[in-house]
TIFIRO-452885 format. One line per field, with one value per residue (C-alpha): residue number from 1; residue in one letter; chain; x, y, z. Coordinates in steps of 0.25 Angstrom, whole numbers, plus 5000, padded with zeros to 4 digits. Each point is the difference from the previous one (the first is absolute). Layout:
<pts>
num <- (NUM	...) .
residuo <- (A	...) .
cadena <- (A	...) .
xx <- (X	...) .
yy <- (Y	...) .
zz <- (Z	...) .
</pts>
This chain:
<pts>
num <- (1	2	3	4	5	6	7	8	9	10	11	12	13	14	15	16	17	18	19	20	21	22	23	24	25	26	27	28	29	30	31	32	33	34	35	36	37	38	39	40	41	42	43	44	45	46	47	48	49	50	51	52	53	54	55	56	57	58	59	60	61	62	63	64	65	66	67	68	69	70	71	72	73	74	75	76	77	78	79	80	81	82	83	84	85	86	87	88	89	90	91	92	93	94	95	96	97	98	99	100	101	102	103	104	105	106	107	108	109	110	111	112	113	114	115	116	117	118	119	120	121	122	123	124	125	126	127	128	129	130	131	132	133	134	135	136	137	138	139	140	141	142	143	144	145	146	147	148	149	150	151	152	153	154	155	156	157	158	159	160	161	162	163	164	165	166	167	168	169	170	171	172	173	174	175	176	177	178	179	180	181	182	183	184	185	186	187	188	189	190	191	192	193	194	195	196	197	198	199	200	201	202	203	204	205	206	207	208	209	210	211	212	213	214	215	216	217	218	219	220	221	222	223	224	225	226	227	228	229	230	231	232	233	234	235	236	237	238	239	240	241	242	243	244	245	246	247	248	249	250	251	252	253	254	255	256	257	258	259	260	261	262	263	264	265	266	267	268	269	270	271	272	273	274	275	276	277	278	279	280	281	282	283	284	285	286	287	288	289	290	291	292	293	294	295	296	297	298	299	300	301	302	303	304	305	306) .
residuo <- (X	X	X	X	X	X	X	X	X	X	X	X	X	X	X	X	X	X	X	X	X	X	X	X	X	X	X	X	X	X	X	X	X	X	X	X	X	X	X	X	X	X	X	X	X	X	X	X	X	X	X	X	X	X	X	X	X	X	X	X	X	X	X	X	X	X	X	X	X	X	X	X	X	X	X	X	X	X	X	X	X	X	X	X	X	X	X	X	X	X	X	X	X	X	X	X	X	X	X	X	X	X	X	X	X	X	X	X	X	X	X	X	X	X	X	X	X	X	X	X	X	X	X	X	X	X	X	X	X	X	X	X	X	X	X	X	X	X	X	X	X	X	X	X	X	X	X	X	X	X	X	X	X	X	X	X	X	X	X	X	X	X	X	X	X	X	X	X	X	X	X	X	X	X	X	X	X	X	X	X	X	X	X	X	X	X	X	X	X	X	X	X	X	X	X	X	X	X	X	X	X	X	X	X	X	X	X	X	X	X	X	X	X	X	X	X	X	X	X	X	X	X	X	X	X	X	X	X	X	X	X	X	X	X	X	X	X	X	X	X	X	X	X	X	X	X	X	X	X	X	X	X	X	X	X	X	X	X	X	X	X	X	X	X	X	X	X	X	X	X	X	X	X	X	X	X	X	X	X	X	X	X	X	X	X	X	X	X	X	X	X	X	X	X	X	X	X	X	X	X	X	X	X	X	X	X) .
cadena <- (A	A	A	A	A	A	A	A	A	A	A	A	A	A	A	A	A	A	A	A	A	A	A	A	A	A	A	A	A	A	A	A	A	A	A	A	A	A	A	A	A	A	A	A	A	A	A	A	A	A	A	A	A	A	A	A	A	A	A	A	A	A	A	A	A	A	A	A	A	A	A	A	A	A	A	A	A	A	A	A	A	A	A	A	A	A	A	A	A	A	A	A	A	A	A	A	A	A	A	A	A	A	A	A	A	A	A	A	A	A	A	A	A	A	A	A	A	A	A	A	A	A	A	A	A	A	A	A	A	A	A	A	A	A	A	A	A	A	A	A	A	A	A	A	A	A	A	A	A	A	A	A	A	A	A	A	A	A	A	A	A	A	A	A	A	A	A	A	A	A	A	A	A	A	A	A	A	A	A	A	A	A	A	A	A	A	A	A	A	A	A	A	A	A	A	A	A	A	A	A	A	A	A	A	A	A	A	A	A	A	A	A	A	A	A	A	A	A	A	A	A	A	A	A	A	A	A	A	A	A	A	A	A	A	A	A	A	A	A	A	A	A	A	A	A	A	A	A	A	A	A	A	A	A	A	A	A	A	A	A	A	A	A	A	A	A	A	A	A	A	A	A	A	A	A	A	A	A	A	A	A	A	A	A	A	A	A	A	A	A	A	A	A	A	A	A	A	A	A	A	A	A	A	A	A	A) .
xx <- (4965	5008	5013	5004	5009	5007	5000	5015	5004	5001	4987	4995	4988	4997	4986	4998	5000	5014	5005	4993	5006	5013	5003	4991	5001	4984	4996	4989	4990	5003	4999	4987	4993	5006	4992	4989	4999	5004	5011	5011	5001	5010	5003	4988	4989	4994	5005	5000	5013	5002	5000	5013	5011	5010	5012	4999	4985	4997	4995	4991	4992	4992	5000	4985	5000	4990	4991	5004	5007	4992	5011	4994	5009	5007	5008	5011	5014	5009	5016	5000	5015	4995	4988	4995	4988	5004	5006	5002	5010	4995	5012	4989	5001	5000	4988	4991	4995	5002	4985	4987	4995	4988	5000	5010	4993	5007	5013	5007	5009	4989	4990	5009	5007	4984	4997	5013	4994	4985	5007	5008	4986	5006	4993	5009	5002	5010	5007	5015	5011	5010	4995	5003	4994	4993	5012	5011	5002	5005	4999	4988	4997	4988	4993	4989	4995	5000	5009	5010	5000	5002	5012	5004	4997	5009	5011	4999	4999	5012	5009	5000	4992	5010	4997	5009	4998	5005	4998	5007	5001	5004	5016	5011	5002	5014	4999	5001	4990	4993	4988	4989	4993	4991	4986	4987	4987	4988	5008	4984	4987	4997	5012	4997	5015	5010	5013	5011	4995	5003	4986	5001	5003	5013	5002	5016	5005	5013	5006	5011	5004	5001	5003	5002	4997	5003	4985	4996	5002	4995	4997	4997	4993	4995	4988	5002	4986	4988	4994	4992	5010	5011	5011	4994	5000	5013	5010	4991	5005	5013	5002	4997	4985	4996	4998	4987	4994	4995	4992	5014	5009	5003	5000	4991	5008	5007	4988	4986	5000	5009	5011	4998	5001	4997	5011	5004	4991	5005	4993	4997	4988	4989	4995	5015	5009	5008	5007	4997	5006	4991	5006	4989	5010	5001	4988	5003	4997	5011	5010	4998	5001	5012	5007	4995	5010	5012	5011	5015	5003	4993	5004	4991	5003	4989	5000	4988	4990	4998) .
yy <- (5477	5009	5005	5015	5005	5013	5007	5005	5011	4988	4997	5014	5000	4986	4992	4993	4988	5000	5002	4987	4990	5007	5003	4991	4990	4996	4990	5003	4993	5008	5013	4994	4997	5014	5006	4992	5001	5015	4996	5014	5014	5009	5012	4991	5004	4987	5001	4994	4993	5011	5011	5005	5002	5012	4995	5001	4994	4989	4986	4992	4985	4994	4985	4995	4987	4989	4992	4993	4987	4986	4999	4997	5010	4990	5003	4992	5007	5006	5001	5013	5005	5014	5007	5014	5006	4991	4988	4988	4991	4985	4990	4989	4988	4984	4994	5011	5003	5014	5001	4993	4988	4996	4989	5008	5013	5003	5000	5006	5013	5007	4998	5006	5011	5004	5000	5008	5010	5001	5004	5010	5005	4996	4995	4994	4989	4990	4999	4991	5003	4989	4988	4987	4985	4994	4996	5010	5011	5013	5015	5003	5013	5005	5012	5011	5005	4996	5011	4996	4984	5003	5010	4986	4991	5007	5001	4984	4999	5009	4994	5012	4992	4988	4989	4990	4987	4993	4984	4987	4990	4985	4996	5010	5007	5004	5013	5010	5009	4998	5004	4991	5003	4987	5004	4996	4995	4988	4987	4997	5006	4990	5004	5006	5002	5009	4995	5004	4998	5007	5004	5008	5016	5004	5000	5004	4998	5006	4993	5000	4989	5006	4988	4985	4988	4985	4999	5013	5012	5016	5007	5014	5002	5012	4999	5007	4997	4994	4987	4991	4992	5004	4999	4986	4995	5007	4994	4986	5000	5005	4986	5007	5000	5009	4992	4998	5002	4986	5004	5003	4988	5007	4992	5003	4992	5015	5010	4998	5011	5005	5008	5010	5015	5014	5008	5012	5010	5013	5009	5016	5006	5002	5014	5005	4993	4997	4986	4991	4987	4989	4988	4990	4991	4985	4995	4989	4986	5005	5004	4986	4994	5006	4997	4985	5002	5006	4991	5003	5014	5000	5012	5012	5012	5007	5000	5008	4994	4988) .
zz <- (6148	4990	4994	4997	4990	5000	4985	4998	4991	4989	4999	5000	4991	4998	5001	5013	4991	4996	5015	5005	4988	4999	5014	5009	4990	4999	4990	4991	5007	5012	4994	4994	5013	5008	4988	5003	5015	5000	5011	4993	5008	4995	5015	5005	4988	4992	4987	4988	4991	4990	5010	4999	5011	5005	5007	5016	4998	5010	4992	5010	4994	5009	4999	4998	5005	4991	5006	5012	5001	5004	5011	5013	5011	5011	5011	4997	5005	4991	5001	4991	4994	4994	4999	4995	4993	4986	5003	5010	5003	5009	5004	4997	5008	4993	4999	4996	4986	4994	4993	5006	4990	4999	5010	5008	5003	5014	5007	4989	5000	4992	5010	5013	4988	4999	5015	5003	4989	5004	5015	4995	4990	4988	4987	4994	4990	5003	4990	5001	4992	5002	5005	5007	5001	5012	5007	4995	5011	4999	4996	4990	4991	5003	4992	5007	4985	4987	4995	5011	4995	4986	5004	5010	4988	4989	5010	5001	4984	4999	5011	5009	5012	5002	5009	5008	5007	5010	4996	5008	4988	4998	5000	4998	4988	4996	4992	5009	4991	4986	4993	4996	4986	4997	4994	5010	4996	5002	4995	4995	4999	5011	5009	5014	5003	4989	4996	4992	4985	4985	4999	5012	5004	5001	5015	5007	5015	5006	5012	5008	5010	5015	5008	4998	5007	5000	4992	4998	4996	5005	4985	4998	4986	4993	4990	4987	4995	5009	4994	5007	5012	4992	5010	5006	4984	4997	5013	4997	4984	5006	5008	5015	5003	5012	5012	5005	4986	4998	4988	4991	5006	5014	5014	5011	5012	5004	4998	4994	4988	4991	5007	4991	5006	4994	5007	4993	4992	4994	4990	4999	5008	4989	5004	5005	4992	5014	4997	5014	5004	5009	5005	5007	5010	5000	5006	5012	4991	4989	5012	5006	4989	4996	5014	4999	4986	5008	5000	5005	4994	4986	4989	5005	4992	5006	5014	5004	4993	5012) .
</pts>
């Protein structure tokens, strides 16, 4: 795996150093361990970082890939949104974890990502950029490299990657859109669930109502940081608790997780700069639920959507 780079007339003369952190945007530690594993060709001749470039010259790094990863290959199948040489995009199903635990070291989405690899004779990491619970569903960020998901990671940090969810939460709420700004943390050292506290990291949720119903509502939501549960601890602190999330106040007589969705997922291609947009679609259990809610002609400002 690599990326080249094209030395324009500005960049006559430079070190080949300067082009990977000021254009390719390497982090040090990146450009350390290229120095290290010897991975830079300058017209397809191994160079070092000093060796100075003239425009028109062709930039390759090869990626060299650490050790591999303890993740046993599965052939688990994979609804796959996008895919090329640097990154991967899986519209992961509920009821599957993202990382294999300890007690848990198959059927997760790393397992089939690394099968789906190893067919294609890839030695990749895997390495997830966003991430999802257990039971959440959705469209995830994957990464090839680790030059590729610290380009992934800043774009999250900076709020050019932007995520939206699709949630069916608890009773109708009345603002037609709002923003939720309540900090998030362990209400205790002992605590196995988060909570809204003044101890915690500042965590902010967009949303916009899409439909109501007589005991429910459809929610898109937009994270503006990623803490831990934050949209289940947000709408929960905000009096509407996603239903089926019975660990933060949520019922479980219309579905049997948290209706919780990631639908939308936009952000510029790390190598190419190209901005791309993913939607995953509603998966059945959300889309049932939702038509158990139907009642008479409830607001829908967004039609297509179900």
């Amino acid at each position: 795996m690599h990326i080249e780079f094209r030395v324009k007339n500005d960049d006559d003369n430079q070190k080949v150093s300067h082009i990977l952190k000021n254009h390719l945007k390497f982090s040090r530690g990146e450009i350390r361990k290229i120095k290290r594993c010897g991975g830079l060709m300058v017209n397809e001749q191994t160079v070092c970082l000093n060796t100075l470039v003239k425009e028109g010259d062709l930039i390759r790094v090869n990626f060299q890939e650490d050790d591999v990863q303890p993740v046993i290959p599965q052939d688990i199948p994979l609804d796959i949104l996008f895919e090329d040489n640097h990154v991967l995009v899986v519209n992961k199903p509920a009821n599957m974890l993202v990382h294999p635990l300890s007690y848990h070291v198959l059927n997760t989405l790393a397992n089939g990502v690394m099968n789906h690899w190893q067919l294609q004779g890839h030695n990749c990491k895997f390495r997830a950029v966003s991430r999802l619970d257990k039971d959440t569903s959705g469209a995830i960020l994957i990464a090839k490299s680790s030059y590729t998901c610290h380009q992934l990671s800043e774009q999250m940090k900076n709020g050019i990657c932007r995520r939206e969810y699709l949630a069916v939460v608890h009773n109708k709420i009345t603002l037609d859109s709002g923003v939720i700004y309540f900090p998030i943390g362990r209400p205790n050292d002992h605590s196995l669930i988060f909570g809204v506290t003044a101890l915690g990291k500042a965590a902010i949720t967009h949303f916009d109502v899409i439909r109501r119903f007589t005991g429910g509502s459809l929610v898109k939501l937009r994270l503006e940081t990623g803490r831990t549960h934050q949209i289940r601890v947000h709408m929960k602190h905000f009096g509407h608790p996603l239903m089926g999330d019975d660990l933060y106040g949520g019922s479980l007589d219309l579905i049997h997780r948290q209706a919780l969705h990631s639908w939308h997922l936009e952000f510029n291609h790390p190598v190419t700069k190209e901005p791309l947009q993913l939607e995953a679609p509603l998966p059945p259990d959300m889309t049932s639920l939702i038509h158990k809610l139907k009642n008479g002609h409830p607001e829908n400002r967004l039609n297509s959507l179900v």
